[in-house]
N, C-alpha and C positions, 0 to 999 in steps of 0.2 A: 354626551347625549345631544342630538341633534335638535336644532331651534322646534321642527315640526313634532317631535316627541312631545316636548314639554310645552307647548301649546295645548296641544291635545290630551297630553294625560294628565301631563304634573301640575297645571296653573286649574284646570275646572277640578283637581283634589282639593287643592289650596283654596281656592272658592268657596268648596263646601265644606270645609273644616272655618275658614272662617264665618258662614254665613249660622251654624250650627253652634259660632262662641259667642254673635250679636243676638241671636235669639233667647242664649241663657244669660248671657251677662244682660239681656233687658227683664227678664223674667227674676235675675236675682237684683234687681234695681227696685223691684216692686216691693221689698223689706226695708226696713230703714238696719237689722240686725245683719243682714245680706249685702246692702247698696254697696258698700267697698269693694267686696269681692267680685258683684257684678261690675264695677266701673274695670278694674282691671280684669276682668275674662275680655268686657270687649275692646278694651285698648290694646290684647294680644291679638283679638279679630281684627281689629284696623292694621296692625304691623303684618299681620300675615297678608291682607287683602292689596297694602301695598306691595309687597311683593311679588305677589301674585301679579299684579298690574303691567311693573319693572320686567317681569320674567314674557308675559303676555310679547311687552311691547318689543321686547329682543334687544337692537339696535337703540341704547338711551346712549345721552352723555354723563354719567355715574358723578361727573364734579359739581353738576347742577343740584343733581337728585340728593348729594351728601350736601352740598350748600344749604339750599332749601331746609331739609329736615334739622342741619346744628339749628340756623336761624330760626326756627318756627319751634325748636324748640328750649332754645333759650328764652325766646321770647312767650312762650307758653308757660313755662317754670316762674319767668320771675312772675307775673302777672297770678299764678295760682298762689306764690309766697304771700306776695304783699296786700293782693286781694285779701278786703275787709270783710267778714260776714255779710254785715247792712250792704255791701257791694256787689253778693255776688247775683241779684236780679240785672245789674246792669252788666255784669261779666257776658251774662248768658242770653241779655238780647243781641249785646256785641258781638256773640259768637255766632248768631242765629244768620245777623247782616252779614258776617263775613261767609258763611257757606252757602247761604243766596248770590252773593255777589261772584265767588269763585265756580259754582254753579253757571252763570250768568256769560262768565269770560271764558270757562270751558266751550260751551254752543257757540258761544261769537268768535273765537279763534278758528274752532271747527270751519265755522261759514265761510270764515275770513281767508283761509286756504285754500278750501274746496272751489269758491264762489270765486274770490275775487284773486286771490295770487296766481291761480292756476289760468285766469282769463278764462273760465269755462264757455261754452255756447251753450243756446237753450235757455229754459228757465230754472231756478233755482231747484225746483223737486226732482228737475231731471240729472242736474249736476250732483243734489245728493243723494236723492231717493225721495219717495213723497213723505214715508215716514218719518226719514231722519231729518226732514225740513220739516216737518211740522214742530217736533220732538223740539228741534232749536232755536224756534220761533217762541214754541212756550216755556223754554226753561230759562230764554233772555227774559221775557214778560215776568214769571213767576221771581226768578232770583233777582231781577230791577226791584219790585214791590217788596222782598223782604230785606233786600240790603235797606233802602231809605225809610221801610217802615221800623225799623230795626233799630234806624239813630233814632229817627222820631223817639221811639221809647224808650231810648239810655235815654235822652237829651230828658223826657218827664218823670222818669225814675229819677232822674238827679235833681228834678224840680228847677231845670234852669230853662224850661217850654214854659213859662206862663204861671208857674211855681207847680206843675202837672196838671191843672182845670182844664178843659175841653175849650178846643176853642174852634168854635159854628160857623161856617162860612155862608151866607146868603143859598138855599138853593142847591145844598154841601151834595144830598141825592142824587140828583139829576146832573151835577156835573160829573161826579163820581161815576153813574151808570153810563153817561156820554161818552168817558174817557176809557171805561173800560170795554163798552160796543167798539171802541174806535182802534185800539192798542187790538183788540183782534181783527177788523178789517185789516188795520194797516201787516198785522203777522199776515194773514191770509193772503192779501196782492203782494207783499215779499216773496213767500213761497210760489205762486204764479209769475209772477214778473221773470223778464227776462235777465239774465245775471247781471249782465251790464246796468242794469235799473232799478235794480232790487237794495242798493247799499241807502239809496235814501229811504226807504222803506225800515229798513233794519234800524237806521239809525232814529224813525220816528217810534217804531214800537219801544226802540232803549228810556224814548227821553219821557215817552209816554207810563211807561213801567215806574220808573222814579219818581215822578208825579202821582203818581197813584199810590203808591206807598205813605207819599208822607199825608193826602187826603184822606186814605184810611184809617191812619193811625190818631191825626189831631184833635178830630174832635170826640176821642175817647179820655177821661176825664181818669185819675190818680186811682182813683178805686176801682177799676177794672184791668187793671195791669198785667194780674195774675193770667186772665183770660187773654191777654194780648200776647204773653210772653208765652205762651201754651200754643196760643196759633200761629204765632211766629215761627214756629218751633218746626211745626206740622207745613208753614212755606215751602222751610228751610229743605226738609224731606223731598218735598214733590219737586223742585227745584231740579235736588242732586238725581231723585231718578227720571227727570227726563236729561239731565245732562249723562246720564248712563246707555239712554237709546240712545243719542247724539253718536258716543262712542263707540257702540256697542261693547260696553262693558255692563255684562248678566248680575255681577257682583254689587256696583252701583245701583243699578235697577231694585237690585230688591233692598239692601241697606236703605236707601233712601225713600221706597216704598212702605218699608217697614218705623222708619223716624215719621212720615207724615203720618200713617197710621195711628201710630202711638201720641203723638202732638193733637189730632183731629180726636181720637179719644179724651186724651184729658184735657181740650177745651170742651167738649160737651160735660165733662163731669164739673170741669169750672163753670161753665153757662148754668150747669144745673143749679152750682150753690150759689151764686149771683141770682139765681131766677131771672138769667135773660135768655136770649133765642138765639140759636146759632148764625138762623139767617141775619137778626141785626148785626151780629162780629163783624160776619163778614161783609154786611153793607157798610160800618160803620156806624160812628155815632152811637151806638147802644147805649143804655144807661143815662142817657141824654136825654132828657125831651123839654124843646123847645117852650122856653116860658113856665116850666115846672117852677113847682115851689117847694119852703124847701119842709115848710108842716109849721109854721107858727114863728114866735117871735125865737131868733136867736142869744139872746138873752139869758144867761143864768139868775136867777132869782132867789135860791133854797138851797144852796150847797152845804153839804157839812162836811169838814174835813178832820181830819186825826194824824196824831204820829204813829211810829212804831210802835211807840210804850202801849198806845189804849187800843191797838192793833194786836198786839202780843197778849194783853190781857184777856182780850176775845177767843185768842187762839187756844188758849191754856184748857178752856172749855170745852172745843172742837170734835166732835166726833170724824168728823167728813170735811176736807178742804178739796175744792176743786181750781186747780191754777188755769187761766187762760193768759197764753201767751201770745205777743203783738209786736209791732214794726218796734216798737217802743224796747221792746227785752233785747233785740237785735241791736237801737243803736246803743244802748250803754253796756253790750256785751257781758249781760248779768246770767247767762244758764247756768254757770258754775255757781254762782250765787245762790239760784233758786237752787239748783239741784243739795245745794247744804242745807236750804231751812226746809226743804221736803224731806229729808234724812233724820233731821233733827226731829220734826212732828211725827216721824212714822215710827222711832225712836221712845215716844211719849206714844205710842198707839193709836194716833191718829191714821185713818183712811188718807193717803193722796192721794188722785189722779189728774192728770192734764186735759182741760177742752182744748180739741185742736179742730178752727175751722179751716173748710178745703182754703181758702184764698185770705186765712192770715200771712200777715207777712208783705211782700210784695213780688212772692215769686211761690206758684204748685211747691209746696213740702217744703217752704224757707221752715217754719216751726219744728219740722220735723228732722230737719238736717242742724239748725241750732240746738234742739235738747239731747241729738244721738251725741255731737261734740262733747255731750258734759254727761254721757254715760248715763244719761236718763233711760230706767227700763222701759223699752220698747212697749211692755206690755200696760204701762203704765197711760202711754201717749191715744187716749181713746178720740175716736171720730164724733163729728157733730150728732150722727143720729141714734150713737148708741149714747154720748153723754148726758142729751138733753132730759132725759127721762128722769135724771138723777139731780137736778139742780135743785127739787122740788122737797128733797129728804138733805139737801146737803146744809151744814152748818157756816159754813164761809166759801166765800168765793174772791178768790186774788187774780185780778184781772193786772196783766204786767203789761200795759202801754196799747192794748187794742181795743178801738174804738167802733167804726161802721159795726160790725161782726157781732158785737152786743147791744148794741140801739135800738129798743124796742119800737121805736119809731116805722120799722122796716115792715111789722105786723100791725101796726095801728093806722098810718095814715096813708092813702091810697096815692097822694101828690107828691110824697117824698121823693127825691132823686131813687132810694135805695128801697121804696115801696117792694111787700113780695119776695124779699131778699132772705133767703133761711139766716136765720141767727143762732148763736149762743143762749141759751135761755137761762142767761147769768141773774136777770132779774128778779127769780122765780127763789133764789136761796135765804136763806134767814138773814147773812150779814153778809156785804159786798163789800170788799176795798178794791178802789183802782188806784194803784198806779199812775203818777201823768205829771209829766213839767209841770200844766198848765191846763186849763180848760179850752184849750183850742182843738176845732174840729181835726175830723178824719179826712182822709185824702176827698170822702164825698161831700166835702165843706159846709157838712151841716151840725146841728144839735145834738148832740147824745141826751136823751130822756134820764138815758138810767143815771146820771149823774145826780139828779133832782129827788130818787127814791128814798123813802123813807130807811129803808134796808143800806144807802148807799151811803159811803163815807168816801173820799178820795184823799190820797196820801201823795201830794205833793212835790217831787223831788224825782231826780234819776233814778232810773230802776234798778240799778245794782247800790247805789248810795244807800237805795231804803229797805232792800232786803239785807244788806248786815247790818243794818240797824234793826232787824226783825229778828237777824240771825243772833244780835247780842243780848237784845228781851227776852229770846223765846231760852237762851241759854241760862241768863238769871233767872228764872219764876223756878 
């Protein structure tokens, strides 16, 4: 079969068979009973689409292309083995930086050939077109700002930024709206510039992109993460499809059209359950405000706590348990744990079900992808606005290590950092246990109220330690 055949017929088949398995493999991601099936439909999209690519570009060196994929893939395997749960929000800011950045080095090789190996004459739009100099002028900018925005939020997901707190720079607006007026002047006189003069150009939009990444991302503060790691995501996207016009590969264009999509989607669902604005995301800073306070004294006063034993006693009682699950269930990798003492009480005829808020956890669906592991019924795992209604009829409430997300504070005082913020309406049940090391804040470094309720007891200890210690009460009574 000749090169011109399979250009023409067999690689735009192979495009539309895989653009037709990322559309269902993301359409079957939107189940937590589905997600596996969808991760593999479009991991066979991405193998075909490479192919498709290899077959496109005719003329490869086949020892690079097998190099590359053993390495990337050994190195993909171990990384998914030894990856922690509690770890995979930093997996997947890591992965965001690294497809902005290879994004990023796609456009600037392109240039790097066209422009400057080739000695072209003229100015840049004419050497590569105006489109496809525009297209590589914004996928350097866009894939700069998600790679460095990208460590920024491993580095505060790991809490090794400043322990994650926001950190405010004099004026953080106006330099940030500067840098970014300026990172497109400087793309725009790159593409006009004559070839020969356009490389310091190039190289000021790269330095100015990376800069702007990590100004966007700092002074966004631990409890907004979810919504970071969501827009990062949605870079990531726009990035690879304008490194697809760069190429003109149609395939790219629309997969990575389709990831920003889907990224810029569920940060407005994130913005929504934060109750912030999408324009602050993306100025920055959101959830920030200069000199806020944080609603009163920090101070606990009126804690009452309990063990298991007078915890299980309550339970013995229980019509109705509602679990909310938090960063906290994640680090002492308790779902199989809860998943027993929900078995056990639904066993004794008790009602479970799970509150799950959009942005427990520290990554869009970490709650959802921790209880699917421990075979929690899907049907079980209800949303913030269908749960709330029921906190009000429920008999207990076992809150496992989440904190902002049920602080009533978020509807009461107008100056909190987390003011306006939808919550859990964990406060609203006849008896509440939390869960918690410690009486130390949430990533929004402030006071939980509901600790102080009349209704509230908190239980002390690692969260899988204190549910088989719930698991061994509720088994004696």
């Amino acid at each position: 079969m000749s090169q011109e055949i399979i250009r023409s017929t067999v690689v735009p088949i192979i495009y539309l068979l895989s653009t037709v398995l990322f559309i269902f493999g993301i359409k079957q991601l939107a189940k937590v009973k589905t997600a596996r099936r969808g991760n593999t439909i479009a991991a066979v999209g991405m193998l075909l689409a490479i192919i498709g690519a290899l077959l496109e570009l005719g003329i490869v060196d086949y020892r690079w292309i097998v190099g590359g994929m053993a390495l990337g893939t050994i190195i993909g395997a171990t990384f998914a083995i030894r990856v922690q749960m509690t770890s995979m929000p930093e997996m997947v800011a890591l992965f965001n930086g690294f497809g902005g950045i290879a994004s990023a080095l796609v456009a600037t090789s392109v240039y790097w050939d066209l422009v400057v190996q080739r000695g072209a004459t003229g100015t840049v739009y004419e050497a590569l077109g105006t489109d496809e100099a525009i297209t590589v002028m914004l996928s350097i900018l866009i894939g700069g700002i998600t790679f460095t925005g990208s460590l920024v939020a491993l580095l505060k997901l790991q809490g090794k930024l400043r322990k994650g707190q926001p950190i405010l720079l004099p004026a953080r607006h106006y330099i940030t709206f500067g840098l970014l007026f300026g990172s497109l002047a400087f793309g725009g006189i790159a593409v006009a510039a004559a070839a020969g003069d356009s490389v310091v150009w190039v190289l000021a939009l790269s330095s100015v992109s990376l800069i702007l990444g990590v100004l966007l991302t700092i002074p966004i503060g631990g409890a907004d993460m979810p919504v970071v790691v969501s827009l990062l995501n949605s870079y990531s996207g726009l990035a690879a499809s304008m490194a697809g016009f760069v190429i003109g590969n149609p395939l790219l264009i629309i997969a990575g059209a389709m990831v920003g999509a889907a990224g810029l989607i569920l940060t407005q669902i994130m913005c929504v359950a934060m109750n912030r604005s999408l324009l602050n995301v993306l100025v920055g800073g959101f959830g920030v405000a200069d000199g806020a306070g944080g609603g009163g004294s920090d101070e606990y006063t009126s804690v009452t706590s309990c063990g298991p034993e007078e915890a299980a006693m309550i339970l013995e009682n229980a019509e109705s348990v509602i679990i909310i699950p938090g960063y906290g269930l994640a680090v002492a990798q308790a779902q199989h744990a809860v998943r027993e003492l929900a078995d056990l009480l639904k066993e004794r005829g008790t009602k479970v079900t799970y509150g799950i808020h959009p942005v427990a956890g520290r990554m869009p669906g970490h709650m959802n992808v921790l209880l699917a592991e421990a075979d929690v019924p899907y049907e079980e795992l209800l949303e913030m606005d269908v749960i709330n209604p029921e906190f009000k009829n429920t008999d207990v409430v076992i809150i496992l290590g989440a904190n902002d997300v049920v602080n009533p504070v978020a509807t009461k005082d107008p100056s909190s950092p987390i003011a306006g913020m939808p919550i859990l309406n964990a406060h609203e049940a006849r008896s509440v246990f939390v869960v918690k090391r410690s009486l130390s804040p949430g990533y929004a470094g402030i006071k939980n109220e509901l600790f102080e309720y009349d209704n509230t007891m908190m239980i002390f200890g690692d969260a899988k330690k204190v549910l088989q210690g719930l698991i061994g009460e509720v088994k004696d009574l």
